[in-house]
ZAMIRO-510373 format. One record per atom (N, C-alpha, C): residue number from 1; atom name; x, y, z. Coordinates in nm, 4 decimals. Example, Ala and Ser with C-alpha at 12.3 -4.5 7.8 and 13.67 -1.06 7.14 Angstrom:
REM residues 2
(pt 1, N, (1.3190, -0.5690, 0.7800))
(pt 1, CA, (1.2300, -0.4500, 0.7800))
(pt 1, C, (1.3200, -0.3300, 0.7800))
(pt 2, N, (1.2850, -0.2250, 0.7080))
(pt 2, CA, (1.3670, -0.1060, 0.7140))
(pt 2, C, (1.2900, 0.0030, 0.7870))
REM end
This chain:
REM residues 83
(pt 1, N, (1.5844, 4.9904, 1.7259))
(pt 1, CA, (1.6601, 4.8699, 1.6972))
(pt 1, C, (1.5766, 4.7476, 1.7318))
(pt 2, N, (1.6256, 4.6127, 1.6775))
(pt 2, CA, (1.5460, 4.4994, 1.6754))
(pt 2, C, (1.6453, 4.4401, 1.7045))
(pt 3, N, (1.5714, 4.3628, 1.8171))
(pt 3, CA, (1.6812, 4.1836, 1.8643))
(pt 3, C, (1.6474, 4.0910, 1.7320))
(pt 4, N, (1.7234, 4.0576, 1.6460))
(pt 4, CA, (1.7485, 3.9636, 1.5569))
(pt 4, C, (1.7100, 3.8542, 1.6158))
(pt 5, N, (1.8389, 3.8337, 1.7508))
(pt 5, CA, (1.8214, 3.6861, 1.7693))
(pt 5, C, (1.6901, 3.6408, 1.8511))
(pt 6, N, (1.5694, 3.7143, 1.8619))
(pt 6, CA, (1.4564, 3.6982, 1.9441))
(pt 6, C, (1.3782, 3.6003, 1.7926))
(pt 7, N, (1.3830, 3.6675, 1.6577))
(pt 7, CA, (1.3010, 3.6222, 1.5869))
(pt 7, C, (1.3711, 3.5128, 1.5085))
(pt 8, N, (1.2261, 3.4168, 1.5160))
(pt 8, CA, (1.2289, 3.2690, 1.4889))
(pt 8, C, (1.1511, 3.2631, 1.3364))
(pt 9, N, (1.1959, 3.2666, 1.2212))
(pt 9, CA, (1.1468, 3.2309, 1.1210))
(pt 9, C, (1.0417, 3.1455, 1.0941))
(pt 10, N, (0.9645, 3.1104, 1.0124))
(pt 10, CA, (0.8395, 2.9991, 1.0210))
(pt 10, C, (0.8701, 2.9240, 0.9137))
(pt 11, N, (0.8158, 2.7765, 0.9657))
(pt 11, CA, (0.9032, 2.7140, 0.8498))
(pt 11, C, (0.8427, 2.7055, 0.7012))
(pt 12, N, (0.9792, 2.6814, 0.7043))
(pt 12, CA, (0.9432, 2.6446, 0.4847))
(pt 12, C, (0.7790, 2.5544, 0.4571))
(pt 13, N, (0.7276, 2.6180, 0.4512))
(pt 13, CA, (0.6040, 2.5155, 0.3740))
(pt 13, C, (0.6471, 2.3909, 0.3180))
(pt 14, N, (0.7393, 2.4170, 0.2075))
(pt 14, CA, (0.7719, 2.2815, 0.1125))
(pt 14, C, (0.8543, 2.2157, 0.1967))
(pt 15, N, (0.9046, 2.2166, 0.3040))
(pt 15, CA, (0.9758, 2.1308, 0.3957))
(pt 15, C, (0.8729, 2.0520, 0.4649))
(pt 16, N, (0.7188, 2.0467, 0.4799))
(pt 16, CA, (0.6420, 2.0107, 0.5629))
(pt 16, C, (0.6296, 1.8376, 0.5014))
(pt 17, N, (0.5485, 1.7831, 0.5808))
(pt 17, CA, (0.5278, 1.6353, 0.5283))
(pt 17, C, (0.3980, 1.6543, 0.4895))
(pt 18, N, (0.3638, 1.5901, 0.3174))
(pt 18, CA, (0.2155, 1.5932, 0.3083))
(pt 18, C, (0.1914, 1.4522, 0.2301))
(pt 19, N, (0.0411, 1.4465, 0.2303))
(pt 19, CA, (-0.0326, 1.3139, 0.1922))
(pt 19, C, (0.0100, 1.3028, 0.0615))
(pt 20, N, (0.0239, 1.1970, -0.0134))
(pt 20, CA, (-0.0131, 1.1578, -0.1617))
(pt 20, C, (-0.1262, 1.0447, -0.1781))
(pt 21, N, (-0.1773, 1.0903, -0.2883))
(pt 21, CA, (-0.3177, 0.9958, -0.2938))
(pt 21, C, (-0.2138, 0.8632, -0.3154))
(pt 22, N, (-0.2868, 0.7694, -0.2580))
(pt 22, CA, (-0.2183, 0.6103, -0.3027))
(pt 22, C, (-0.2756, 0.5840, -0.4434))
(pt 23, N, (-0.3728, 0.6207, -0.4987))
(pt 23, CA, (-0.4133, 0.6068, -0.6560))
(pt 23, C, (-0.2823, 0.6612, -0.7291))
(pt 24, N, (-0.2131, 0.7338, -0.7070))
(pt 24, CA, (-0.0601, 0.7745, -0.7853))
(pt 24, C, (0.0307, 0.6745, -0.7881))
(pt 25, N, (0.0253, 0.5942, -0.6672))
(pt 25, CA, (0.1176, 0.5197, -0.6501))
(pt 25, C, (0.1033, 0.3306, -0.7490))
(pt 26, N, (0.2270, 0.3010, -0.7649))
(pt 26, CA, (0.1806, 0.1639, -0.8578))
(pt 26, C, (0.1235, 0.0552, -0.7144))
(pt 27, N, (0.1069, -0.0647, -0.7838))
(pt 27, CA, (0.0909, -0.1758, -0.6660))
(pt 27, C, (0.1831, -0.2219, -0.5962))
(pt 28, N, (0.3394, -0.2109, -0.6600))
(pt 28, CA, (0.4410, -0.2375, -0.5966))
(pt 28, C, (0.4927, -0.1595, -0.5066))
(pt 29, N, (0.4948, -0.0236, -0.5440))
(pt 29, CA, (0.5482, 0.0763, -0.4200))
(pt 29, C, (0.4378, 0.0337, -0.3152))
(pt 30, N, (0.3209, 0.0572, -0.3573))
(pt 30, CA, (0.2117, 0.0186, -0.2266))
(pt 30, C, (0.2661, -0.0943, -0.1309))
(pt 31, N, (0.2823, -0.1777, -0.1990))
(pt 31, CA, (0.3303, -0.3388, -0.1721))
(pt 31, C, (0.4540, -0.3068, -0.0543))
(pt 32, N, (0.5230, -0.2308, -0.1186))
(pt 32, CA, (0.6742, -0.1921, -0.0288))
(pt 32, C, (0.6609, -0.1171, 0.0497))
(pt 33, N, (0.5457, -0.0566, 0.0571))
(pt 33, CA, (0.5434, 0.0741, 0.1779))
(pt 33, C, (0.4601, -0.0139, 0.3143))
(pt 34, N, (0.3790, -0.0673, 0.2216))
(pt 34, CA, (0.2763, -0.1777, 0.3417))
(pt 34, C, (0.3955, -0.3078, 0.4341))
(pt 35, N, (0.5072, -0.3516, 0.3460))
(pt 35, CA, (0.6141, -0.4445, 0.4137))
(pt 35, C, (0.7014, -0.3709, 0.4842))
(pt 36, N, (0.7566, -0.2335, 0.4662))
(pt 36, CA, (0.8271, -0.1659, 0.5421))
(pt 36, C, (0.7368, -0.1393, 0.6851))
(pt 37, N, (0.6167, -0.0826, 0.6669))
(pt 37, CA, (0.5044, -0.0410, 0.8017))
(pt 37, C, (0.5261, -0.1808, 0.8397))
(pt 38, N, (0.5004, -0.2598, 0.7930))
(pt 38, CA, (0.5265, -0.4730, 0.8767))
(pt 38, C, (0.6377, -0.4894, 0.9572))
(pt 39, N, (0.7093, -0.4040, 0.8725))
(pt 39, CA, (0.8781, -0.4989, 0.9704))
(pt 39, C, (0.9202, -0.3745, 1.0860))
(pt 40, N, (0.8543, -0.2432, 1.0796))
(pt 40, CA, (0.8578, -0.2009, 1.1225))
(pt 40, C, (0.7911, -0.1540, 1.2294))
(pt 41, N, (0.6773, -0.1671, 1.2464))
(pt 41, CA, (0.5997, -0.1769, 1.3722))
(pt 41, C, (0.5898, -0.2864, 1.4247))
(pt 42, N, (0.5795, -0.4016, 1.3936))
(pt 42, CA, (0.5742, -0.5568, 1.4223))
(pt 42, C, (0.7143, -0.6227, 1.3767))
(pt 43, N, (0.7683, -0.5876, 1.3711))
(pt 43, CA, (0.9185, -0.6988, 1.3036))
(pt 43, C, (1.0422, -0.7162, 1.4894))
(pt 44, N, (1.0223, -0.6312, 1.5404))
(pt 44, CA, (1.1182, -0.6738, 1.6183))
(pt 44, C, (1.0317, -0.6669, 1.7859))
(pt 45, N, (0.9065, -0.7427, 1.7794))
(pt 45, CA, (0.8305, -0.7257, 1.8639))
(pt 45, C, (0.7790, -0.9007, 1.8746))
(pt 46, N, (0.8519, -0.9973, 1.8878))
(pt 46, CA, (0.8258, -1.1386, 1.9005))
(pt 46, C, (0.7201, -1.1663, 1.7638))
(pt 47, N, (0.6998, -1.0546, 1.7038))
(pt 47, CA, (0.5975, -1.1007, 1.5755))
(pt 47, C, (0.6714, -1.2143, 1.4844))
(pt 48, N, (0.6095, -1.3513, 1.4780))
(pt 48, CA, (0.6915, -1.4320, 1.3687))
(pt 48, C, (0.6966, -1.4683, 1.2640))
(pt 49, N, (0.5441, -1.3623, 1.2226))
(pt 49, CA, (0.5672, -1.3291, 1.0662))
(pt 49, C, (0.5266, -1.1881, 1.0633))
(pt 50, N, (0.5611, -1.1121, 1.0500))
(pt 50, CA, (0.5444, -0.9634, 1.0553))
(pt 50, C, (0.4649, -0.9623, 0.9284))
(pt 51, N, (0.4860, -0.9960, 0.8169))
(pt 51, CA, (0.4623, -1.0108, 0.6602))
(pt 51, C, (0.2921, -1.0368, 0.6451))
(pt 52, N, (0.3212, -1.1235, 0.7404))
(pt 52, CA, (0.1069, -1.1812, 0.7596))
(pt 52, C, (0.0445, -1.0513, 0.7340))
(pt 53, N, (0.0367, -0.9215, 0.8099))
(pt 53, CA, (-0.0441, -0.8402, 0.8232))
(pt 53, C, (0.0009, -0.7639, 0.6944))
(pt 54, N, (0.0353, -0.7840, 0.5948))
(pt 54, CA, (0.0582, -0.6471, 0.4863))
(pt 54, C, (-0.0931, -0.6554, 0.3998))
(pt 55, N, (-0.1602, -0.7673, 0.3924))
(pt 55, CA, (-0.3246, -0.7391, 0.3335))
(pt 55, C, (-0.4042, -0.6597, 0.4085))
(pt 56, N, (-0.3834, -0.6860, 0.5483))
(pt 56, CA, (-0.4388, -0.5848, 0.6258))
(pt 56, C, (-0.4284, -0.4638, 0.6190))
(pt 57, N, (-0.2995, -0.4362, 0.6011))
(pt 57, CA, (-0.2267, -0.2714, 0.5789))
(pt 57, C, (-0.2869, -0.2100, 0.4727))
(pt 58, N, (-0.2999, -0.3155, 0.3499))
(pt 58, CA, (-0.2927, -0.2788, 0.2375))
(pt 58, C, (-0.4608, -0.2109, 0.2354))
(pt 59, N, (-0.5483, -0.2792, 0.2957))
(pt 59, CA, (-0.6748, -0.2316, 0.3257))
(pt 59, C, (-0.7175, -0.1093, 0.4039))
(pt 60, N, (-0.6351, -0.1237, 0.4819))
(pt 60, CA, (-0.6445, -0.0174, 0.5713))
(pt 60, C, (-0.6000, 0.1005, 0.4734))
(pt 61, N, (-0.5359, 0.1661, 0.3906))
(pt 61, CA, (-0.4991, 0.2187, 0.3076))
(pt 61, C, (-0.5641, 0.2450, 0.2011))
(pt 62, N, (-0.6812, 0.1343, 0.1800))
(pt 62, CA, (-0.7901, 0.1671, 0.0817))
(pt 62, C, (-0.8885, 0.2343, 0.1307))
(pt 63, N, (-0.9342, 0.1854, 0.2623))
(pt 63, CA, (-1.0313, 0.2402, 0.3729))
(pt 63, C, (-1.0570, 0.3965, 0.4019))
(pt 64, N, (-0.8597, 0.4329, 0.3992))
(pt 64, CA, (-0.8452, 0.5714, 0.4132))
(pt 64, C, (-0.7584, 0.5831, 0.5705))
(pt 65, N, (-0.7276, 0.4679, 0.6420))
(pt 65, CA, (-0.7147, 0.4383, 0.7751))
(pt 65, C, (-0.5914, 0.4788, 0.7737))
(pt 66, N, (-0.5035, 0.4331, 0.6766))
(pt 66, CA, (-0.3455, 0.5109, 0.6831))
(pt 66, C, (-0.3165, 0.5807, 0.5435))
(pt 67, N, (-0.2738, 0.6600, 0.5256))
(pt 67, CA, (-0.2136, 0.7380, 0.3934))
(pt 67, C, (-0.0782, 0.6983, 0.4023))
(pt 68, N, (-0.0446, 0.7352, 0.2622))
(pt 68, CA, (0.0943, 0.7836, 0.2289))
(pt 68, C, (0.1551, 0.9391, 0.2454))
(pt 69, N, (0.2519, 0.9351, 0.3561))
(pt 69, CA, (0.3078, 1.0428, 0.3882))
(pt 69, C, (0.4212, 1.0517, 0.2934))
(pt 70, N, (0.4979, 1.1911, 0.2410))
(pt 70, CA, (0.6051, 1.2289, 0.1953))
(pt 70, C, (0.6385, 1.2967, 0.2842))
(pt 71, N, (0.7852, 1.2739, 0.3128))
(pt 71, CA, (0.8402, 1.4032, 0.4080))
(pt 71, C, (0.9481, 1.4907, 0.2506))
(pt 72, N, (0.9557, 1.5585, 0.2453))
(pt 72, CA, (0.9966, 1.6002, 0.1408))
(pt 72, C, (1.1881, 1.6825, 0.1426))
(pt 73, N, (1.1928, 1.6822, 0.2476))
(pt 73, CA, (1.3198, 1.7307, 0.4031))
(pt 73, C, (1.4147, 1.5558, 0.3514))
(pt 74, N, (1.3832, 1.4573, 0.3932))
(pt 74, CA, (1.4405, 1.2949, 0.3663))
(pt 74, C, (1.4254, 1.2540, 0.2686))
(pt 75, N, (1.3321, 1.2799, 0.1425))
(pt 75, CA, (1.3023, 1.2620, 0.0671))
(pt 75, C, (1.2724, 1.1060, 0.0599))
(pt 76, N, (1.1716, 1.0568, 0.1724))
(pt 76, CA, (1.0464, 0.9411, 0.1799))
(pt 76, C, (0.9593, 0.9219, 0.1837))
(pt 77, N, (0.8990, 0.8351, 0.1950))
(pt 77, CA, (0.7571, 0.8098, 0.2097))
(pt 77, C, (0.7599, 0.7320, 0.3118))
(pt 78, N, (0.6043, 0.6611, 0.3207))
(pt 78, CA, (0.5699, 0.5842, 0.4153))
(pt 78, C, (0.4494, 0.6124, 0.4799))
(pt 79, N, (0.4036, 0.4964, 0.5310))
(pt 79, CA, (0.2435, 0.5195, 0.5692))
(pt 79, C, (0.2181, 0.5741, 0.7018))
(pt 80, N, (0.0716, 0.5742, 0.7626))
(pt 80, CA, (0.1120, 0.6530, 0.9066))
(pt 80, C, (-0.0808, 0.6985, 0.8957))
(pt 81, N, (-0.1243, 0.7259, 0.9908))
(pt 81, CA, (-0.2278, 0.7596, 1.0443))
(pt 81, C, (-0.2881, 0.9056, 0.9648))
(pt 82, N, (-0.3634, 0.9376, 0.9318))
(pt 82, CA, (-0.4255, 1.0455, 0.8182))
(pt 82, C, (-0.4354, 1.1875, 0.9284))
(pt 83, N, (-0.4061, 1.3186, 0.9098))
(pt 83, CA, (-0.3595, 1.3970, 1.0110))
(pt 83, C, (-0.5009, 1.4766, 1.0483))
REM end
């Protein structure tokens, strides 16, 4: 006999979060993913224009410095550090 409840399944692959090239993406989603990372790491941190840094972002993203993550589980995106 086997304890069932000992074994832990492994997860779903397609549940995992993976990169998308930003070349897929238009300039506007880019645009919106770089103002969401703004208001969101800097927006409620005395920053008084959070918005200033989205050319920065937007570079950093060309550079290779942040990707576009999908979590595919929430069905979002959003940028974030390359794994």
């Amino acid at each position: 006999m086997t304890d069932d409840t000992a074994y832990v399944p492994d997860e779903d692959p397609r549940q995992e979060k993976f990169i998308v090239d930003a070349d897929l993406l238009t300039q506007d989603q880019l645009e919106g993913l770089a103002e969401e990372y703004c208001t969101r790491y800097h927006g409620l941190n005395d920053t008084e224009n959070p918005l200033a840094e989205r050319s920065r972002v937007l570079a950093a993203v060309k550079r290779g410095e942040l990707v576009v993550w999908f979590d595919p589980v929430e069905n979002t995106a959003g940028l974030g550090a390359p794994a």
